[in-house]
C-alpha positions as CSV (number, residue, x, y, z in Angstrom):
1,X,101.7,65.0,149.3
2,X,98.9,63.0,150.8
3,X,97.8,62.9,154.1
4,X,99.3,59.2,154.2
5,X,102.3,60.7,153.1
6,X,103.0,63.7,155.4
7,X,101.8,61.1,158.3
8,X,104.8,59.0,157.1
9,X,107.0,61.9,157.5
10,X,106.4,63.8,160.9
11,X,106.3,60.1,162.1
12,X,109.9,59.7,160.8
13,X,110.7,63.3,162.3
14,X,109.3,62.1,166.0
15,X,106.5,64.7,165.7
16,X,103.1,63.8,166.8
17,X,100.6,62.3,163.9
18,X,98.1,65.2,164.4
19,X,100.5,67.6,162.5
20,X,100.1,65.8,159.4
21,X,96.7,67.4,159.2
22,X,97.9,70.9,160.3
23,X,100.6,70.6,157.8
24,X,98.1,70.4,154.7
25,X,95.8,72.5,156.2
26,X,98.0,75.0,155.6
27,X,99.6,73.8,152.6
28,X,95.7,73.4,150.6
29,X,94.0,75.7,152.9
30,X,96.5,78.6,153.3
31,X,98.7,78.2,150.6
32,X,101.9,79.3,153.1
33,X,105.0,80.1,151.0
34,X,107.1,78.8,153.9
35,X,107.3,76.1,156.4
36,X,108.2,78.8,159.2
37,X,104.6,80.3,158.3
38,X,102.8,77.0,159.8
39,X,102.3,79.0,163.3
40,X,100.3,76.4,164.9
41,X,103.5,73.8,164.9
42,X,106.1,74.4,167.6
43,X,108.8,75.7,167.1
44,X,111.1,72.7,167.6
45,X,108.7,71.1,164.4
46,X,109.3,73.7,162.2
47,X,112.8,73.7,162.6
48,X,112.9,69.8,162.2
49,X,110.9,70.2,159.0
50,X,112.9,72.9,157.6
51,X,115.8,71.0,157.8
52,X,114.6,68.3,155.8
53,X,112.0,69.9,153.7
54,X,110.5,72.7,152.1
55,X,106.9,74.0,150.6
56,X,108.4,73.7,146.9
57,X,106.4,76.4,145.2
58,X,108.8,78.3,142.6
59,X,107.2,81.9,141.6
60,X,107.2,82.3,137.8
61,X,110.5,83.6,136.2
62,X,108.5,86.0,133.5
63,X,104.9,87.1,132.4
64,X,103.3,88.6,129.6
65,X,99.9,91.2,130.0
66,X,97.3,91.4,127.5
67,X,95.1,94.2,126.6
68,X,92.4,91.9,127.6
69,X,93.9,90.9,130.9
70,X,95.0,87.4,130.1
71,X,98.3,87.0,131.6
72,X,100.9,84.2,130.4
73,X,103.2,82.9,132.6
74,X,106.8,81.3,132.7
75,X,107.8,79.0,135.4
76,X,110.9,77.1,135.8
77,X,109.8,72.9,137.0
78,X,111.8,70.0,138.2
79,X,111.2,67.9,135.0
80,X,110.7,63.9,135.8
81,X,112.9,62.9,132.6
82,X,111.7,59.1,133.4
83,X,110.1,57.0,135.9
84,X,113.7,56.6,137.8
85,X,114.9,59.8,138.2
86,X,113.9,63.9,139.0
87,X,116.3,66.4,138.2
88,X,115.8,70.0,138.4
89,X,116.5,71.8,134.9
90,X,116.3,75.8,135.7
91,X,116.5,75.8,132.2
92,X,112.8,74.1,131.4
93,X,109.9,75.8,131.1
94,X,106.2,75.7,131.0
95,X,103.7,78.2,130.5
96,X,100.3,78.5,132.4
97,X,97.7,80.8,131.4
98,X,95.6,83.2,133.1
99,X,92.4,84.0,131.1
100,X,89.7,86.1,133.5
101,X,86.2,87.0,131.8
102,X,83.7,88.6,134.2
103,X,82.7,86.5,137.4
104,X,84.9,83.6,136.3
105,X,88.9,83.2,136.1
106,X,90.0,80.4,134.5
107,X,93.8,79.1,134.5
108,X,95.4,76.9,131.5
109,X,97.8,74.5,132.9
110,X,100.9,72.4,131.4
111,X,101.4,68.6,131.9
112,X,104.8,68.0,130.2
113,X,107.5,70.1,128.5
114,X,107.3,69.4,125.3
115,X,105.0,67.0,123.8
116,X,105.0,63.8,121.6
117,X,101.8,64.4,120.0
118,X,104.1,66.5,117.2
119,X,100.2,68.1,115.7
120,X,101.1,70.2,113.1
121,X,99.5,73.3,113.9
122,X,101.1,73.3,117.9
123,X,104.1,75.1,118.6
124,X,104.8,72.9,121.9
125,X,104.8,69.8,119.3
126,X,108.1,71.5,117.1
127,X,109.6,71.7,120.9
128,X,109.9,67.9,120.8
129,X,108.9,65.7,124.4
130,X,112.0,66.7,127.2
131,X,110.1,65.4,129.9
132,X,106.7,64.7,132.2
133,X,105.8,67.3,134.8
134,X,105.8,66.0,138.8
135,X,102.7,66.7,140.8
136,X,104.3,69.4,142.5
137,X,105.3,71.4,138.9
138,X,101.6,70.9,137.8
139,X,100.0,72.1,141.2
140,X,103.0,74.6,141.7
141,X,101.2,76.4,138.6
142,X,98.1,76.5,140.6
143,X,99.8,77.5,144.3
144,X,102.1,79.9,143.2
145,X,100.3,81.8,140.7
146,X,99.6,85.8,141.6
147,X,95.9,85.6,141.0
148,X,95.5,82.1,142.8
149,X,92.8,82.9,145.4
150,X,90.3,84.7,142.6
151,X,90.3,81.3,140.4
152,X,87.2,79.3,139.2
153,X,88.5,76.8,136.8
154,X,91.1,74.8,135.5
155,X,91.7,73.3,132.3
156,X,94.3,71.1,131.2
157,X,94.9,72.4,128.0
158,X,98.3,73.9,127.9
159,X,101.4,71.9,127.2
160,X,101.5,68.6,126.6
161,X,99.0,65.7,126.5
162,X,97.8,65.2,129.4
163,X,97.0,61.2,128.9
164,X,100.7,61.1,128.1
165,X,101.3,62.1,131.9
166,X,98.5,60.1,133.8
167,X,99.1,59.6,136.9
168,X,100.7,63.2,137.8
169,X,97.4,64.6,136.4
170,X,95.2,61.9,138.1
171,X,97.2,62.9,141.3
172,X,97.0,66.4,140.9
173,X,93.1,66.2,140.3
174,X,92.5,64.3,143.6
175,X,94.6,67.2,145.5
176,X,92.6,69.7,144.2
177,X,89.1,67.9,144.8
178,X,89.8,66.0,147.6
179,X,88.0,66.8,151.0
180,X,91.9,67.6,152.8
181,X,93.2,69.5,149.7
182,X,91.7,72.1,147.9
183,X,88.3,71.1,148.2
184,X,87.4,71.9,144.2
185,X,84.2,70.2,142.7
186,X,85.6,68.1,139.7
187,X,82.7,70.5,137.7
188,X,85.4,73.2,137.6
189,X,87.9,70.9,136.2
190,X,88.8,70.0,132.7
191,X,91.2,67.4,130.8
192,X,92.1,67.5,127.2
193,X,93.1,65.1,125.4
194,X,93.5,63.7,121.3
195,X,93.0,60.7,122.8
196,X,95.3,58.0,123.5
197,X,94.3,54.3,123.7
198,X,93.7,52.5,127.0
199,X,94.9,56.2,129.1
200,X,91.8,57.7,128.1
201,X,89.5,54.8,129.2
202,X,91.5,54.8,132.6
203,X,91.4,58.8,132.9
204,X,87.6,58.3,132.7
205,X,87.2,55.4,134.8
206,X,89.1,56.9,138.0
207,X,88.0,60.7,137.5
208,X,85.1,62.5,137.9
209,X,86.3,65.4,136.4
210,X,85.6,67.1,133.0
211,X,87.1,66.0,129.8
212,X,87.6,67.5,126.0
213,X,88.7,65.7,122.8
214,X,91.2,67.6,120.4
215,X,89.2,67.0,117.4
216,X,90.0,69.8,114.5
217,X,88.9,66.9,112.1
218,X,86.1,64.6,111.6
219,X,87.7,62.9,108.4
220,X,90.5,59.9,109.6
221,X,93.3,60.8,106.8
222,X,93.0,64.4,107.4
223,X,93.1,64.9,110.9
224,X,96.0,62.3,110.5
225,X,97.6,64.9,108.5
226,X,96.9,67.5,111.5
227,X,97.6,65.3,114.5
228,X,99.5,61.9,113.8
229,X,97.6,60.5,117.2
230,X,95.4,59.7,114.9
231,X,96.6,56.6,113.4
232,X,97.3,55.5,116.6
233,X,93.6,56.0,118.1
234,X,91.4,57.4,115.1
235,X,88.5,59.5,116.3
236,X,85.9,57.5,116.0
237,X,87.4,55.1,118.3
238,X,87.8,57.9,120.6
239,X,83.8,58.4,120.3
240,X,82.6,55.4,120.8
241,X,84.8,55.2,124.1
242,X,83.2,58.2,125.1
243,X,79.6,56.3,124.5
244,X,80.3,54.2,127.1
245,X,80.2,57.1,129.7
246,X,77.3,59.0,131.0
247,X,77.8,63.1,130.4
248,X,74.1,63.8,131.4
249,X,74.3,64.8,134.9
250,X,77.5,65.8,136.5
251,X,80.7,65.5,134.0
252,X,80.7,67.3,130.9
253,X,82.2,66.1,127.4
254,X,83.6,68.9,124.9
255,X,85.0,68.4,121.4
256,X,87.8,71.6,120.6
257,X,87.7,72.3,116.9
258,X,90.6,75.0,115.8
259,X,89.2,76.3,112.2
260,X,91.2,76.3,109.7
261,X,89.9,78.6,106.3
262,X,88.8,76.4,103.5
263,X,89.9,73.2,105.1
264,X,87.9,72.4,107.8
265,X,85.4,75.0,108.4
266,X,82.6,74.2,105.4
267,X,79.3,72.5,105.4
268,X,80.6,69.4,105.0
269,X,82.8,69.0,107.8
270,X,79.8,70.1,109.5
271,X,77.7,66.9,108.5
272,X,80.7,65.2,109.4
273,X,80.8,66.2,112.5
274,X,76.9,66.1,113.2
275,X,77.2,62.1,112.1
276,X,80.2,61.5,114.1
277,X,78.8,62.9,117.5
278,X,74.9,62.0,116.6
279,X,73.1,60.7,119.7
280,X,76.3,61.8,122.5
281,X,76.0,64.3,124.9
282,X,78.5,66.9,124.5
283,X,79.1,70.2,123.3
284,X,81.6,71.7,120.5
285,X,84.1,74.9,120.8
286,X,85.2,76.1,117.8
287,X,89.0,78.1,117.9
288,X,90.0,80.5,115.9
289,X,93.6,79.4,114.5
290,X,96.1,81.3,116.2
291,X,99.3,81.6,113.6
292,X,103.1,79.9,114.3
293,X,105.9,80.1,112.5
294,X,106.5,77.6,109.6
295,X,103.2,76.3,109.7
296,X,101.2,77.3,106.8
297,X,97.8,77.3,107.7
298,X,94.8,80.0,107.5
299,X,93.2,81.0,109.9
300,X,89.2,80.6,109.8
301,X,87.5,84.0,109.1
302,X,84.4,85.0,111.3
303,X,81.5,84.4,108.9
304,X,82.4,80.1,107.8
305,X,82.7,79.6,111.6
306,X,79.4,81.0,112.4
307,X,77.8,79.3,109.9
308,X,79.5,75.9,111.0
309,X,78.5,77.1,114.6
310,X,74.6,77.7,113.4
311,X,74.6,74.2,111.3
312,X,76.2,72.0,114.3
313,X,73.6,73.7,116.5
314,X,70.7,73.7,114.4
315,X,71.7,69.5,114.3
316,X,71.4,69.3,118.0
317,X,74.7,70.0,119.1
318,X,75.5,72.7,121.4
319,X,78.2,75.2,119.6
320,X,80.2,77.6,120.7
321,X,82.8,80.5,119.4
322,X,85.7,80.2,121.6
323,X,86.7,84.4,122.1
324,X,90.3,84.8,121.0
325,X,92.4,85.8,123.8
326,X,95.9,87.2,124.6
327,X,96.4,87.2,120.9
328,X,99.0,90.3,121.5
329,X,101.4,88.3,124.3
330,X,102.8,85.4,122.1
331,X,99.0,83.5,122.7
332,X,99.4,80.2,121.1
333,X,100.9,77.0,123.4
334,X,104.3,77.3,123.7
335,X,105.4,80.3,121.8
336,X,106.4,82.1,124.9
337,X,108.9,79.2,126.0
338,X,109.8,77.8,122.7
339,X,111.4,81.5,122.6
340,X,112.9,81.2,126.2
341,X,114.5,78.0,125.9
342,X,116.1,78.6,122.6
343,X,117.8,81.7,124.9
């Protein structure tokens, strides 16, 4: 909730307007558990609030430890299964990721459960779309995780597309950067998207945070093969949207590439690629390919992604080798609660 909104309800409770602010003080600041943890309201308050309300953060229900120390997580949400109606579902899932490496800890969020996006090489796509995350189940990820207070960034790259949920992820953004919430600078945020018409333009217009394009293909008929978003909004489109917008200074713009062996990974997807993003600021990651069942696909093998890496970089585009990660704990999106739902 907003200020506005917690304003709205210790009016409606007869409690003076200055606890609005103590209230998400120690919901963004503190990151209480419980309303009865809010010391600084009397006693009377905290009673009048708990009858009526609660914090709302839900621990996660299982986890999975890598070798590496990436840790995935299970947690139940209260799906919004359309723009009328919330109903909690203990039996939905989503799973955020915990991914630390050195000084920085970095946490992949879910937007939906399910997606509609269907790309063929996604396991959260063969789940089908059963609904759009609230607020609270996107931040909940955030607030209740173990390992909350050591985090440095967020990227919204776990399930779901986030476009497809815009204004819970627009809403949760502004929490987390706003000078009442968390107080994050939108530098350690990052959106992904394959790019949906119109959602896109608005995500970019009204946020100052990062945001990556699902790319995996420069060539239209294939990556419509890989991702069927594509027909919809091809990528060039999605490209010369991006144009528009100045990634210089303060927001950054990344393309993800998942390499796939002898299909997308050889010199000429590279001059593809190099033509597509000539003359735009960004940056490309290329992913190794992490297997999922039914989906016959190779993976990329170490040498034809450096040498992609070395040609998009050598052509003025800053590459990188994303490191595999938590490749022992069920590591691609929605492995770990496509097996839990189907319980």
């Amino acid at each position: 909730m907003t200020p506005t909104e917690l304003k709205d309800i210790v009016g409606g409770l007869g409690m003076p307007a200055f606890t609005a602010k103590q209230i998400a003080q120690w919901l963004y600041g503190r990151h209480v558990k419980s309303i009865d943890e809010m010391t600084n309201l009397s006693k009377q308050n905290r009673e009048r609030l708990n009858a009526e309300y609660e914090v709302g953060a839900l621990a996660p229900i299982n986890c999975q430890r890598s070798k590496d120390g990436t840790v995935k997580y299970l947690f139940p949400v209260c799906c919004e299964k359309d723009a009328q109606h919330s109903t909690l579902d203990t039996q939905l899932f989503v799973e955020t990721v915990y991914i630390p490496d050195g000084d920085r800890a970095t946490i992949c969020v879910s937007c939906q459960v399910g997606c509609k996006m269907n790309c063929l090489f996604c396991q959260t796509g063969k789940q089908g779309w059963h609904g759009n995350l609230t607020t609270a189940d996107i931040l909940n990820q955030i607030y209740a995780l173990p390992e909350a207070e050591s985090l440095t960034n967020i990227v919204f790259m776990g399930q779901g597309e986030p476009m497809d949920n815009l204004d819970a992820v627009l809403r949760a953004c502004e929490i987390m950067t706003a000078d009442w919430g968390y107080q994050w600078s939108p530098k350690r945020i990052t959106v992904s998207s394959v790019g949906i018409r119109g959602k896109l333009k608005r995500y970019l217009d009204e946020s100052d945070c990062h945001v990556a394009i699902s790319m995996h293909s420069p060539l239209h008929e294939q990556r419509q093969q890989l991702m069927p978003a594509e027909k919809a909004m091809p990528i060039a489109e999605t490209v010369e949207l991006l144009r528009q917008y100045d990634f210089t200074h303060q927001r950054r713009c990344s393309f993800e590439y998942i390499c796939f062996g002898g299909l997308n990974d050889s010199p000429l997807f590279g001059r593809e690629i190099a033509k597509l993003l000539n003359g735009l600021e960004c940056r490309v990651n290329l992913i190794r390919f992490h297997e999922i069942p039914n989906v016959d696909l190779p993976s990329s093998d170490e040498k034809r992604m450096e040498a992609l890496r070395d040609y998009l970089t050598h052509h003025g585009i800053t590459t990188t080798i994303r490191a595999s990660r938590g490749q022992d704990i069920l590591a691609a999106c929605g492995m770990l609660s496509t097996a839990k739902q189907s319980q």
